[in-house]
C-alpha positions, 0 to 999 in steps of 0.5 A: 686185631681189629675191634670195635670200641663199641663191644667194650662199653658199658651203657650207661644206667640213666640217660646222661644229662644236657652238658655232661662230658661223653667220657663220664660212667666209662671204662677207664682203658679199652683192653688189647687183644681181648673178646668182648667182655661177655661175662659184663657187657650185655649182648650187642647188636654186631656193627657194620663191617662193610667198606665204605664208599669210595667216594665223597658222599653227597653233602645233600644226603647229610641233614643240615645243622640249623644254626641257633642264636649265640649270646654275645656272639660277633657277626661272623656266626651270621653265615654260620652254617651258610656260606662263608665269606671271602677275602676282601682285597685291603680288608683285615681278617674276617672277626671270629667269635670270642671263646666264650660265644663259641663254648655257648654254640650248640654241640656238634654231632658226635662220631657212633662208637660202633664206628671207631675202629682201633686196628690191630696187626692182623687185619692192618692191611685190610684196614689200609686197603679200606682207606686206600679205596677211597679218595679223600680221609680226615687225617691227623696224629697224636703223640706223647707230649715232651714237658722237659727241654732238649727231649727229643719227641719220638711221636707220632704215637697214633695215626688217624683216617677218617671217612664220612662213617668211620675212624680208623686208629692205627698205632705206630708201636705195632710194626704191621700197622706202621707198615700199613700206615706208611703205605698210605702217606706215601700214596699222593692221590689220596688226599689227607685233610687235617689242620697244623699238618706241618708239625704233623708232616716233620715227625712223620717225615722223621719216623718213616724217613720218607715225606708224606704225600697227599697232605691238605691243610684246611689251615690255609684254605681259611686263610685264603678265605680271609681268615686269621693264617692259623684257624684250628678244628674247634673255630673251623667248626664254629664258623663253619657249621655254627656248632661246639666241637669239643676238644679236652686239652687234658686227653690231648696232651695225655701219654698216646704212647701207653697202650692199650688206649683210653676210651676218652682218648679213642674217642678224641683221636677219631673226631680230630680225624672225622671232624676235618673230613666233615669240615672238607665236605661243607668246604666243597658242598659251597664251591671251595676249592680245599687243594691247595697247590703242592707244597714243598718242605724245608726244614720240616715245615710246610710252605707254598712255593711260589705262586709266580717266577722270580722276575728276571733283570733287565740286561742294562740292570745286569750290566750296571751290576756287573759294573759296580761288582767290578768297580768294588772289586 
């Protein structure tokens, strides 16, 4: 059943503090299958239901971040959240901000728990033709991190859609919404941006035992800007936006397999998603063309095909092979 994590939150009693973790004074699960805890939780205001647009919202309609100065930062957070430099021919990558500089960068905006929706079985194919309307969702999965050598990964666990207003989580341990998850990877007309897709793309090839379709690596999209090959969500965010984009590396490698999830983790697995769809949106509102050309796989991976046809010998070229082969022989 579809339900909104929102319903099973308790506010907070004081105003949380500059700084402090969006996962403290929580609930430590949300629970499966279960109303709205009426007896603890105080009557909500009921949250949107209706579809969103089918279309890529207008980048004007979304206020501008105004960009702050960053102690120690390099000069790539200059642009930030201006336009992005191109690649220079003979020129090295474009220099990134430190860590330290990028920690320091005002948040980014957060996702509206009211707007993070962990679908159930009964209204997984509702959830899907939601995200099938449109054209273009922030894509991204998790799966139970293996920490033992030569054990074999059976992820992914969750599977994440995100527009510009809502996250949906799908897990693959219910048949209905593994059902309703592989219908959409196998629609090539709705585009699936996210970052490292090919680790991503291999388990789900393996789980389904069909190839996903409609998958963008904003990954190489950066890299055809004249950044470093593999950029990642959190230095997109600072580059792009000039904004902190937080990822815990404790929920990131929790046990995505154990159910019911975590509000922290639910939390974390929606912005993966929506934080990319966010990042395609400045992508496009500044001309930049995130299609990258079709990719093919081998071995799981994913890699460009060629941009060009392998030249073919000249026949004096042949024929003196032809010679030498015959000469050897």
């Amino acid at each position: 059943m579809t339900r909104q994590i929102a319903w099973l939150l308790r506010p907070p009693p004081v105003t949380e503090p500059a700084g402090a973790s969006p996962e403290q004074g929580l609930p430590e699960r949300v629970p499966a299958g279960r109303a709205p805890l009426q007896d603890v939780l105080p009557e909500r205001e009921t949250p949107r239901t209706t579809p969103v647009q089918a279309s890529v919202p207008a980048p004007e309609s979304r206020p501008a971040q105004q960009d702050a100065p960053v102690p120690g930062s390099t000069p790539v957070m200059a642009h930030a959240p201006g336009r992005l430099p191109r690649a220079r021919r003979g020129a090295g990558p474009h220099p990134l901000p430190s860590p330290e500089a990028v920690r320091a960068l005002p948040p980014f905006e957060r996702l509206p728990d009211e707007a993070i929706v962990m679908v159930g079985p009964e209204l997984a194919q509702q959830a899907a033709d939601e995200i099938g309307a449109l054209s273009v969702v922030g894509f991204d999965t998790e799966s139970k991190p293996v920490f033992v050598r030569g054990q074999a990964q059976d992820g992914p666990h969750l599977v994440q859609f995100a527009s510009a207003e809502r996250a949906w989580l799908f897990p693959l341990q219910d048949p209905a919404c593994a059902q309703a998850v592989a219908g959409l990877l196998a629609r090539p007309e709705l585009l699936k941006v996210g970052f490292g897709l090919a680790g991503d793309r291999a388990q789900l090839l393996a789980r389904f035992g069909v190839a996903p379709q409609g998958l963008v690596d904003l990954d190489q999209t950066y890299r055809a800007l004249g950044y470093r090959s593999s950029l990642g969500i959190r230095m997109a965010m600072a580059v792009t936006f000039g904004r902190y984009f937080e990822k815990s590396k404790s929920i990131g490698t929790s046990d995505w397999s154990r159910q019911p999830l975590s509000v922290a983790q639910c939390r974390y697995a929606a912005h993966d998603a929506w934080g990319a769809f966010r990042i395609y949106e400045a992508l496009c509102a500044q001309g930049i063309d995130v299609v990258p050309p079709p990719v093919v796989a081998k071995g799981g991976a994913l890699r460009r095909p060629r941009s060009r046809p392998r030249p073919q010998p000249s026949p004096l070229a042949s024929a003196r092979s032809a010679d030498r082969r015959a000469d050897a022989g």
